[in-house]
C-alpha positions in Angstrom: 115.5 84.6 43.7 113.7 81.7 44.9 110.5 81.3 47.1 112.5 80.3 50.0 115.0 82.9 49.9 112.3 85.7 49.8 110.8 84.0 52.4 113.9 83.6 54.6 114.8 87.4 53.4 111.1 88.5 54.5 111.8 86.5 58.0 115.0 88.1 58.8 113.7 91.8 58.0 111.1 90.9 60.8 113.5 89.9 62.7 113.0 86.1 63.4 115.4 84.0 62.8 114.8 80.6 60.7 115.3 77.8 63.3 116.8 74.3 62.1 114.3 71.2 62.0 117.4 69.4 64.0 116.6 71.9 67.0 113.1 71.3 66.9 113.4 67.7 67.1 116.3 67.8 69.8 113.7 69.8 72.2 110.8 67.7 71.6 113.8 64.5 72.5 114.4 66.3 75.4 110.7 66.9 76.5 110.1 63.2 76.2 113.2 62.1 77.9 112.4 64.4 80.9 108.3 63.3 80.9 110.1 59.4 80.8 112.2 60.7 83.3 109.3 61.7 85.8 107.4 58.5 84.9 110.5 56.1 86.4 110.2 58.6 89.8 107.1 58.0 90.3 107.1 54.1 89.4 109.9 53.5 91.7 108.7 55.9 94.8 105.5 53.6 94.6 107.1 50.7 94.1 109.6 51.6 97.1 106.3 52.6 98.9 104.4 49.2 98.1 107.4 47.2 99.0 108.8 48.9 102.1 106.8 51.2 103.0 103.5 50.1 104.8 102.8 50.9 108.1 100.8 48.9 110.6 99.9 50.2 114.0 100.9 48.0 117.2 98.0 47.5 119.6 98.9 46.5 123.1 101.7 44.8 125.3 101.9 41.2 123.3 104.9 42.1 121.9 106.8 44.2 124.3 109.5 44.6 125.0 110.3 44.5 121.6 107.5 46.6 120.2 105.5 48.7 122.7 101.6 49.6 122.5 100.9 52.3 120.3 104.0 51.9 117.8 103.9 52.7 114.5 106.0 49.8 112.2 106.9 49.6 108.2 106.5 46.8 106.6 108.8 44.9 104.3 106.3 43.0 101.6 109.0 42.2 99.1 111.1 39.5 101.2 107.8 37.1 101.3 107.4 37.5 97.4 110.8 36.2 97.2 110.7 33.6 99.9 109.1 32.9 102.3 108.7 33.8 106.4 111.6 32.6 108.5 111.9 31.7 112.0 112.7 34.8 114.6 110.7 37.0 111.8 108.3 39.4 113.2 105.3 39.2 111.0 101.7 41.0 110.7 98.7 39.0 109.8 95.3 38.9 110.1 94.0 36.4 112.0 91.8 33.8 110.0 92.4 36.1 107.1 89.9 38.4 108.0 89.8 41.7 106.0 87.7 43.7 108.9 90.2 42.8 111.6 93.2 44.9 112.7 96.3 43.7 111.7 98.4 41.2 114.5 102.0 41.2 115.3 103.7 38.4 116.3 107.0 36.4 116.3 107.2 33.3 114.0 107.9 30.0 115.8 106.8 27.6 113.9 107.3 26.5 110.4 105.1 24.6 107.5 105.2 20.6 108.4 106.7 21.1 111.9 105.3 19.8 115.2 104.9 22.4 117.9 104.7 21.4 121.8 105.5 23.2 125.2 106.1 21.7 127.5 106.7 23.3 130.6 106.7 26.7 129.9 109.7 25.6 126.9 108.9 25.1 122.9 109.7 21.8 121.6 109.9 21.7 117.9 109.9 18.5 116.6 110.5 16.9 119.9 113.3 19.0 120.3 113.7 21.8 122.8 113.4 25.0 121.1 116.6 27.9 122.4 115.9 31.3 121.7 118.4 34.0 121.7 116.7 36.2 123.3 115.4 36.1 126.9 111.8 35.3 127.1 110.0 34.3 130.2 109.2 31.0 130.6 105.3 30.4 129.2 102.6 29.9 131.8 99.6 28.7 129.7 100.6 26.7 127.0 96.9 26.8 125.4 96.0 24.4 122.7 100.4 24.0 122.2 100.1 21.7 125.5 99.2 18.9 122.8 101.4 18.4 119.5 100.7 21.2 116.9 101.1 19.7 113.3 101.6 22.8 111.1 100.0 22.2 107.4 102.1 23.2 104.4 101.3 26.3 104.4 101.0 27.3 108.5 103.6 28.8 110.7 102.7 29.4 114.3 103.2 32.4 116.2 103.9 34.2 119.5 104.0 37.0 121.0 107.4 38.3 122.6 106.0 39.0 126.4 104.4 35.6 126.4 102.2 35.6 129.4 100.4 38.6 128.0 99.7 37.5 124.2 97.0 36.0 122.0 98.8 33.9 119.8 98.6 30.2 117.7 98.5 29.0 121.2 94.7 29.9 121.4 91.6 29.0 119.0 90.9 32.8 117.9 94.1 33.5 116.4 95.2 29.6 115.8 98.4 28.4 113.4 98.7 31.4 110.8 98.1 30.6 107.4 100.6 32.0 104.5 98.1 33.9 102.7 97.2 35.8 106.1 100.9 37.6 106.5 101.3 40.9 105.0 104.8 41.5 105.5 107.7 41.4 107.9 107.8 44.3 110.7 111.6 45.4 109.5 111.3 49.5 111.1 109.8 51.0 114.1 108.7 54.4 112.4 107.1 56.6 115.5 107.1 57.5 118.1 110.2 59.1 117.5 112.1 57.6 120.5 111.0 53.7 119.8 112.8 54.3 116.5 114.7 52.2 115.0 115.4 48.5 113.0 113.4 45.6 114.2 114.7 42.2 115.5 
């Protein structure tokens, strides 16, 4: 008698029974496919988080009716690393790119290499009278828009929704809104629980 058969004779009087290498190396297959498994999870909750999932906090009425004071949005961070902001977007920034300051929102007007105006409480872009869908009261200070606005290559200007309450690219502390200021586009009211809803 072989050394293995005593030993597999010696094994079974105690009992245990001889377990084939294929096993072993199926359960360590599965172990890894499950740890890979709980890697992709977590990658793709962040990513979904990163991407989607920032909030920014409203502060005040500049943007109601749309938004009210005190509302909690998501942000959607993706869309601008794909393109770029559109017109009707509601974006946050922060003004002059400042890291300290609380986060703006705002409606985008404006767009890189336009010329901005109002004139008489209406927006001219590019000479050309400016029709939103929505019904916004006519604008009562026109700020530094009363002159052309020239918006650089990388600029978009901004206003707020309730437009006679709103400090926007109309005035010199918030001013035409550079790219690299925008975190994201507002896409979800999150809280309170009765503001929620998508964004428009």
């Amino acid at each position: 008698m072989s050394r293995r058969q005593r030993t597999a004779r010696a094994r079974g009087r105690r009992g245990e029974i001889p377990q084939p290498p294929g096993r072993k190396r199926s359960a360590l297959s599965r172990a890894m496919l499950w740890g890979l498994e709980i890697v992709i999870v977590i990658l793709f909750a962040f990513l979904l988080v990163y991407f989607f999932g920032q909030s920014r906090t409203n502060i005040g009425q500049s943007m109601s009716v749309t938004l009210s004071g005190g509302d909690t949005v998501l942000l959607d961070t993706f869309s601008y690393q794909i393109g770029s902001p559109k017109r009707g977007d509601i974006i946050a920034f922060k003004p002059g790119g400042s890291e300290t300051s609380h986060s703006y929102i705002k409606r985008v007007i404006g767009l890189p290499g336009e010329t901005i105006q109002i004139i008489d409480g209406m927006i001219y872009i590019n000479d050309e009278l400016y029709l939103e869908e929505a019904d916004y009261p006519a604008i009562n200070d026109p700020g530094m828009a009363a002159e052309p606005i020239t918006l650089g290559s990388d600029e978009y200007f901004v206003l707020g929704d309730n437009r006679n309450d709103s400090q926007d690219s109309r005035f010199a502390d918030v001013g035409n809104v550079r790219r690299s200021y925008i975190e994201g586009r507002v896409w979800l009211v999150l809280a309170p629980r009765n503001h929620f809803g998508l964004v428009s």
